[in-house]
C-alpha positions as CSV (number, residue, x, y, z in Angstrom):
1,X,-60.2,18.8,96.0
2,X,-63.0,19.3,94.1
3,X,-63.3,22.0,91.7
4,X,-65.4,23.2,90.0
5,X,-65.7,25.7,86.6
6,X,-67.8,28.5,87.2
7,X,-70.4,28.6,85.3
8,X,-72.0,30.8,82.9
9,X,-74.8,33.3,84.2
10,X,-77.8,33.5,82.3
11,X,-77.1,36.7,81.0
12,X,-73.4,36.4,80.0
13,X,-73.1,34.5,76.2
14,X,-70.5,33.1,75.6
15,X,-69.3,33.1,71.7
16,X,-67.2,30.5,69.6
17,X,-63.6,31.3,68.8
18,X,-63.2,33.5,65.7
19,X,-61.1,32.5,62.8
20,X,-59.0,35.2,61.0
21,X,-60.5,36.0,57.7
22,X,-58.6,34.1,54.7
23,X,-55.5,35.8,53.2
24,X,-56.6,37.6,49.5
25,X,-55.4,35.6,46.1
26,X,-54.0,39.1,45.2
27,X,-51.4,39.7,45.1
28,X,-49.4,36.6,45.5
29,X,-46.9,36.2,47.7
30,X,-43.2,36.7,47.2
31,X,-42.8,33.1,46.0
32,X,-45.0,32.8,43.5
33,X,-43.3,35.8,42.1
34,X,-40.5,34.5,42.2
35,X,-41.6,30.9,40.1
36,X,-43.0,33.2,37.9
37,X,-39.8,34.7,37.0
38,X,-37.9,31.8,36.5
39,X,-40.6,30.2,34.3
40,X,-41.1,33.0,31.9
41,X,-36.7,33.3,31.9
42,X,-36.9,29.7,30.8
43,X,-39.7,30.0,28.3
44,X,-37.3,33.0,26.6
45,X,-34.1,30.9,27.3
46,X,-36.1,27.9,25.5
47,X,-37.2,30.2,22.2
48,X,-33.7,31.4,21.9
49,X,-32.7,27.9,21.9
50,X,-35.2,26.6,19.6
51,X,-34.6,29.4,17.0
52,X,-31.1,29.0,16.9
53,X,-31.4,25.1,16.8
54,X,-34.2,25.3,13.8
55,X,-31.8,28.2,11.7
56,X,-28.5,25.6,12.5
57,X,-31.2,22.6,11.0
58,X,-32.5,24.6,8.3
59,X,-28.7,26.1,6.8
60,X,-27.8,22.4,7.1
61,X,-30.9,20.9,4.9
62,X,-30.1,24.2,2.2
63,X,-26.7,23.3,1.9
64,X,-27.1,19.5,1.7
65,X,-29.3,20.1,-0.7
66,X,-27.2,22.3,-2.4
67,X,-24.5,19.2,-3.0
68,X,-27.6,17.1,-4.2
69,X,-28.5,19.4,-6.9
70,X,-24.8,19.4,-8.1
71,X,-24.6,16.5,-9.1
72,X,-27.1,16.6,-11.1
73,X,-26.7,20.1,-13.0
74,X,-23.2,19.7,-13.6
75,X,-22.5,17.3,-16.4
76,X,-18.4,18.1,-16.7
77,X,-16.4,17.0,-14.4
78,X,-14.7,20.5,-14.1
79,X,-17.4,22.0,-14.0
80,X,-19.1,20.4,-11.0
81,X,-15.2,19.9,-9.2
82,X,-15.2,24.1,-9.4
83,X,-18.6,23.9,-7.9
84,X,-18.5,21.2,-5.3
85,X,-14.8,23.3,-4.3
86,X,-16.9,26.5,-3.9
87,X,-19.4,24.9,-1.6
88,X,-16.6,23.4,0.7
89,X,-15.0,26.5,0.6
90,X,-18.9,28.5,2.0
91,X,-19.0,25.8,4.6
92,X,-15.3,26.0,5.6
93,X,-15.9,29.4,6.5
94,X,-16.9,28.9,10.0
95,X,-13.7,27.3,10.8
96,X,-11.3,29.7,9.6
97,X,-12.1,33.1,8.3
98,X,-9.7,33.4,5.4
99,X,-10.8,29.5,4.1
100,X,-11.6,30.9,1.2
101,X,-7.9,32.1,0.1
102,X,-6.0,29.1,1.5
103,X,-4.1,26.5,-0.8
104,X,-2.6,23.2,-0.2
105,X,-1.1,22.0,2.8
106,X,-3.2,25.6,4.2
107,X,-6.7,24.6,2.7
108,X,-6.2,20.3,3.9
109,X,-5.6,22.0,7.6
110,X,-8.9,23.8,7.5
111,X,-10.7,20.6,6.4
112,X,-8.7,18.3,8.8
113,X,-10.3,20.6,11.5
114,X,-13.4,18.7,11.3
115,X,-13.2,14.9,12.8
116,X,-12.9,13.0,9.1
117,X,-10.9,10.1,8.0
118,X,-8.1,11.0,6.4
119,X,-9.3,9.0,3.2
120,X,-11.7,11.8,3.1
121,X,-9.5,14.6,3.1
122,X,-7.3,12.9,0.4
123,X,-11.3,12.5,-1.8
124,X,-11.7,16.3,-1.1
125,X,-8.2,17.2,-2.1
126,X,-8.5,16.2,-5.4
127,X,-11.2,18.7,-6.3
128,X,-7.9,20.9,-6.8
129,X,-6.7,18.8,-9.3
130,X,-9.2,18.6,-11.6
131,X,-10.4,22.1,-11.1
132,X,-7.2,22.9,-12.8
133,X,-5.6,20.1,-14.9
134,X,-8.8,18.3,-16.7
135,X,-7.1,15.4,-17.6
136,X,-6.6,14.5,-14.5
137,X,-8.2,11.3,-12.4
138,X,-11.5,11.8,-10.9
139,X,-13.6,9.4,-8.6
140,X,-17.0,11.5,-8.9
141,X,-18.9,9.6,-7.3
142,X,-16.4,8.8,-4.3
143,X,-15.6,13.1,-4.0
144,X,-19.3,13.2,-3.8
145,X,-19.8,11.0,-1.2
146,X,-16.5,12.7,1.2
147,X,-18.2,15.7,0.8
148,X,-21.4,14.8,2.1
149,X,-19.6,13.3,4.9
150,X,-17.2,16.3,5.2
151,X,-20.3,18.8,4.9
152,X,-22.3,16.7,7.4
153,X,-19.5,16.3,10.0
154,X,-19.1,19.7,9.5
155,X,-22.6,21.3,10.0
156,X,-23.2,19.1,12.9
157,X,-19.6,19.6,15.1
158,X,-19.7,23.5,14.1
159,X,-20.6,25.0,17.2
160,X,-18.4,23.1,19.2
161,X,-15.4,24.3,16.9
162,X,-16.5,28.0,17.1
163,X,-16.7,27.6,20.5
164,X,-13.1,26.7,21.1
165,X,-11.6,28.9,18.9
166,X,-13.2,32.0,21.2
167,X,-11.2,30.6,24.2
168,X,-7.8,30.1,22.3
């Protein structure tokens, strides 16, 4: 058995194998579309984010700032009681809508809503007390200080409060 290929005739050429042109850059194909969606939803999803986390940092720096400068431009002790009691009142508005017109046992359950000792709920209490009877006793410094830890706490677990009280 021996075979052999036919071979060529002079005047038959024979050419090489042609390759099928390459595919255009434009437009891309389904994929890349697709990437480029989800990149540019988590660019938008990443600016909403940002924003809201720079507004929640910026509202927290005003109103810490806003217990610093009490301190110092309040000279009475009622005075800066009525004062610091407003502020707490602002802040406590995020946990419960009518903070502002709640009284004893009513106002101490709004501020036990955010995760402080209860050594700082009985500093914060005594705001009322002064506010009202001016003879009465008054740790400045240590109501100054459970506020800034109240206010702090409070800033920082915020969104996790308002969160749960939309599912209940």
């Amino acid at each position: 058995m021996n075979a052999q290929f036919p071979q060529p005739q002079g005047d038959l050429a024979l050419r090489d194998v042609h390759v099928p042109p390459s595919p255009p850059w434009w437009p891309p194909a389904p994929g890349w579309w697709m990437l480029l969606s989800v990149v540019c939803l988590a660019l938008v999803v990443f600016f909403l984010l940002h924003r809201r986390w720079r507004l929640a940092r910026v509202r927290r720096q005003r109103i810490l700032a806003e217990l610093q400068t009490l301190a110092s431009r309040h000279d009475d002790d009622v005075a800066y009681a009525s004062s610091l009691h407003q502020l707490l009142r602002r802040a406590a508005r995020s946990y419960a809508l009518d903070a502002h017109q709640r009284q004893g046992d009513g106002w101490r359950e709004v501020l036990a809503r955010v995760p402080v000792d209860t050594a700082t709920l009985d500093k914060l209490m005594t705001l009322d007390a002064r506010m009202y009877q001016p003879r009465a006793n008054f740790d400045r410094a240590g109501v100054h200080a459970a506020a800034y830890r109240w206010l702090e706490t409070a800033l920082r677990h915020e969104k996790a409060v308002a969160r749960s009280a939309e599912h209940a």
